[in-house]
N, C-alpha and C positions, 0 to 999 in steps of 0.2 A: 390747447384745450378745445379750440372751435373745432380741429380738425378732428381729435378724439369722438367729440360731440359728432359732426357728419358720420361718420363712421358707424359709430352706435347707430345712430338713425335708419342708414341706408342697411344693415341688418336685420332691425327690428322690424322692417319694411317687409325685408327680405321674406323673415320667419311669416310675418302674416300674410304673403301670398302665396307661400306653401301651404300654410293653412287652409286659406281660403280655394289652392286647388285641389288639396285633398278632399274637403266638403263636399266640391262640385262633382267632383271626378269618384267619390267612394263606390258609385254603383258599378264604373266601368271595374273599379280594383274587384267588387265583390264578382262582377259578371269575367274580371279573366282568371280567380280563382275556381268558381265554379265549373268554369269549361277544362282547366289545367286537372283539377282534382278530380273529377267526373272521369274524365277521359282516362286518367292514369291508372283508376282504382277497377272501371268497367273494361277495360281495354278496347273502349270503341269510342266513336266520337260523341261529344256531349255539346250541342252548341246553346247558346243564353242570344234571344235579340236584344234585348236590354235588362236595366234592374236599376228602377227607382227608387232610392232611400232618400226622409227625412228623420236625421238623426233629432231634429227638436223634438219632432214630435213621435218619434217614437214608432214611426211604421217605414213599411218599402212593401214592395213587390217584385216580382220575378218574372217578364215575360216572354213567353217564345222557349221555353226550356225543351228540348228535345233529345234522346236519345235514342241513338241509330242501334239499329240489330247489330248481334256478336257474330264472327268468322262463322262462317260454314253454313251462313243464312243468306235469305235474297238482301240486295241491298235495299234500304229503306228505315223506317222510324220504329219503334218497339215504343216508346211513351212519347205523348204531346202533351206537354204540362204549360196549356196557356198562359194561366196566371198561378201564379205562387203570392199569396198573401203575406205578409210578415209583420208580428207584432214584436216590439224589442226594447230591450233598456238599454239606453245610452250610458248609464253612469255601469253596467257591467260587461264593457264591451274592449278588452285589452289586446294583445299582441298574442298572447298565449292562451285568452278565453273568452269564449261570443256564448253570452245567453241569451237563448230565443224563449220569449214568452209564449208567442203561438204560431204554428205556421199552417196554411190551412190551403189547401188543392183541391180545387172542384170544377168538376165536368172535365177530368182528365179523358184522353184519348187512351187506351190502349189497344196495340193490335198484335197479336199472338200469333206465331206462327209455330204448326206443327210440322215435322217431316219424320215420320217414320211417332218415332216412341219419343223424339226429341223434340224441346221447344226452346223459341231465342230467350226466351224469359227467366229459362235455367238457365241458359247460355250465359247469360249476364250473370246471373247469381254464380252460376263458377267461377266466373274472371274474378266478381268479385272477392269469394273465397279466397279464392288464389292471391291476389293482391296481398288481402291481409293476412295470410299465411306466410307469404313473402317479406312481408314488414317484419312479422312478430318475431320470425328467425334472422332477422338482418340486424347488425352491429348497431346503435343508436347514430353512428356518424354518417351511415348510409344510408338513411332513410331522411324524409322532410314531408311526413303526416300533416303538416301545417300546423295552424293552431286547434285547441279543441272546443265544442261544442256541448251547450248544455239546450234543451229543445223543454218548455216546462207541457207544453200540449199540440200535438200534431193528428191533424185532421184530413182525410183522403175520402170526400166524397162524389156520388152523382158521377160516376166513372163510364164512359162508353167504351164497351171493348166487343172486339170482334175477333172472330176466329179465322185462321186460314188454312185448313188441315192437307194436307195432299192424300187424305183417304174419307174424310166426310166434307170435305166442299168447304164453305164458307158459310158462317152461320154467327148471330150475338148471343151475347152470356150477359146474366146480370149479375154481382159483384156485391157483397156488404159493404157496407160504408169500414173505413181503418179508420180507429180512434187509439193514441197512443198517449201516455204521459211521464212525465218525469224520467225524458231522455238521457240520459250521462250523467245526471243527478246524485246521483247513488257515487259514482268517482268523483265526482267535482269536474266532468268534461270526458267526452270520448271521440277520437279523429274523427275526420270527416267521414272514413270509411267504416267503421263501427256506427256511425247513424245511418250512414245507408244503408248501410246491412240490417240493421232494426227495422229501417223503414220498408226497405223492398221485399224481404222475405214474406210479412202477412200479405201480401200485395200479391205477390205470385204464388202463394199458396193458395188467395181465394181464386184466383186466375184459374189456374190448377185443377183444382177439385170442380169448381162448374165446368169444367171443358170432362174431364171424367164422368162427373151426372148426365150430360151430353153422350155418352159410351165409347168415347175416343180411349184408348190404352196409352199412360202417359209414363215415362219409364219411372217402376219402383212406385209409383201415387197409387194406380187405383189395388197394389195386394198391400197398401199401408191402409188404406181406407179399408180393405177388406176385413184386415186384423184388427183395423179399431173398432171398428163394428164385434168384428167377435167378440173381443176382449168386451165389449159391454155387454153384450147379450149376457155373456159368461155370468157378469159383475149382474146384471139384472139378476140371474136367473137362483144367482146362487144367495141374491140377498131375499128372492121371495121363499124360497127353502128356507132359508134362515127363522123367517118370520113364522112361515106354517109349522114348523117343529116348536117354536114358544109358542105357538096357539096350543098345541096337541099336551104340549107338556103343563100347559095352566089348565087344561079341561080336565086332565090328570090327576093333578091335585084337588 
């Protein structure tokens, strides 16, 4: 019995200093998931310096996030995401789903690189198309999306971005703030790559469109901007006709 007893003991010990190093250690698990999943979905490197969680109390942060430009660019950074804020619930955080209350990015770096009609920031947005074009058609046994993601408010402010054009020089753009909510919500969670894709596309669309106001030709943006213009002038022009023919026709009566 004493021996059974030792036994039991020297387990229970065991168990709680697994415990106790997964607590210590959860930033380095979340900072090699981020670089693994980053990397895989963008097809470039994503490094993390570190990533502070305290699961008592319910926050962490993320610092030193970095993604490097896509193939066929200079080599160098495309986003400096200092600091990443994180608001979180510990009682809804499983193997299979992480709810994020808030995550919030400010005074991001970005720097755009144009070369011809092409920019790394689509570049990135293809890969990651591709990825998850990749997944969606792949056998469930061949794939490992990780676990999924629920984001209740994401916030992308105070952004400095710069341009690098190989036909207008180098020059800054200012950027609206991204304000996003109730990420994966609506499923009950969406892979890693389905939040990034929500999150980067408003992100390099404002990108985008200031480097075209700027009159850089950016492939397919500035005759989409052209068209949405029309289409509203259209929508104006045909709602003020609208109106003037009920004027004409009550002064009628």
């Amino acid at each position: 019995m004493k021996t059974i007893g030792w036994i039991l003991g020297i387990v229970v010990l065991a168990l709680v200093g697994v415990a106790i190093f997964l607590v210590l250690n959860s930033g380095n698990l979340v900072k090699h998931a981020i670089e693994k999943y980053g990397s895989q979905y963008l097809n470039t490197d994503v490094s993390v310096s570190r990533v502070n969680l305290s699961l008592a109390e319910g926050s962490g942060e993320i610092l030193g996030l970095n993604i490097d430009n896509p193939r066929g660019f200079d080599a160098g950074t495309a986003f400096r995401l200092g600091q990443i804020k994180i608001v979180l619930d510990p009682s809804q955080i499983t193997a299979d789903l992480i709810v994020l209350k808030e995550v919030t990015i400010d005074s991001a770096q970005v720097a755009a690189l144009v070369r011809g009609t092409h920019t790394n920031l689509q570049g990135l947005m293809d890969n990651l198309n591709a990825s998850l074009d990749t997944e969606e058609s792949a056998a469930p046994e061949e794939t490992t999306p990780g676990p999924k993601l629920i984001i209740d408010r994401f916030q992308f402010s105070n952004a400095q971005t710069s341009v690098d054009s190989d036909l207008a020089g180098q020059f800054d753009v200012s950027i609206p703030d991204v304000n996003l909510k109730d990420l994966g919500r609506s499923t009950n969670g969406v892979t890693v790559g389905e939040v990034m894709q929500q999150i980067l596309k408003p992100i390099v669309r404002s990108v985008t469109r200031e480097m075209v106001n700027q009159g850089l030709d950016i492939q397919g943006v500035r005759a989409e901007l052209q068209q949405n213009l029309q289409e509203k002038a259209s929508e104006k022009l045909g709602t003020g006709l609208k109106g003037l023919t009920e004027k004409l026709r009550g002064r009628e009566e």
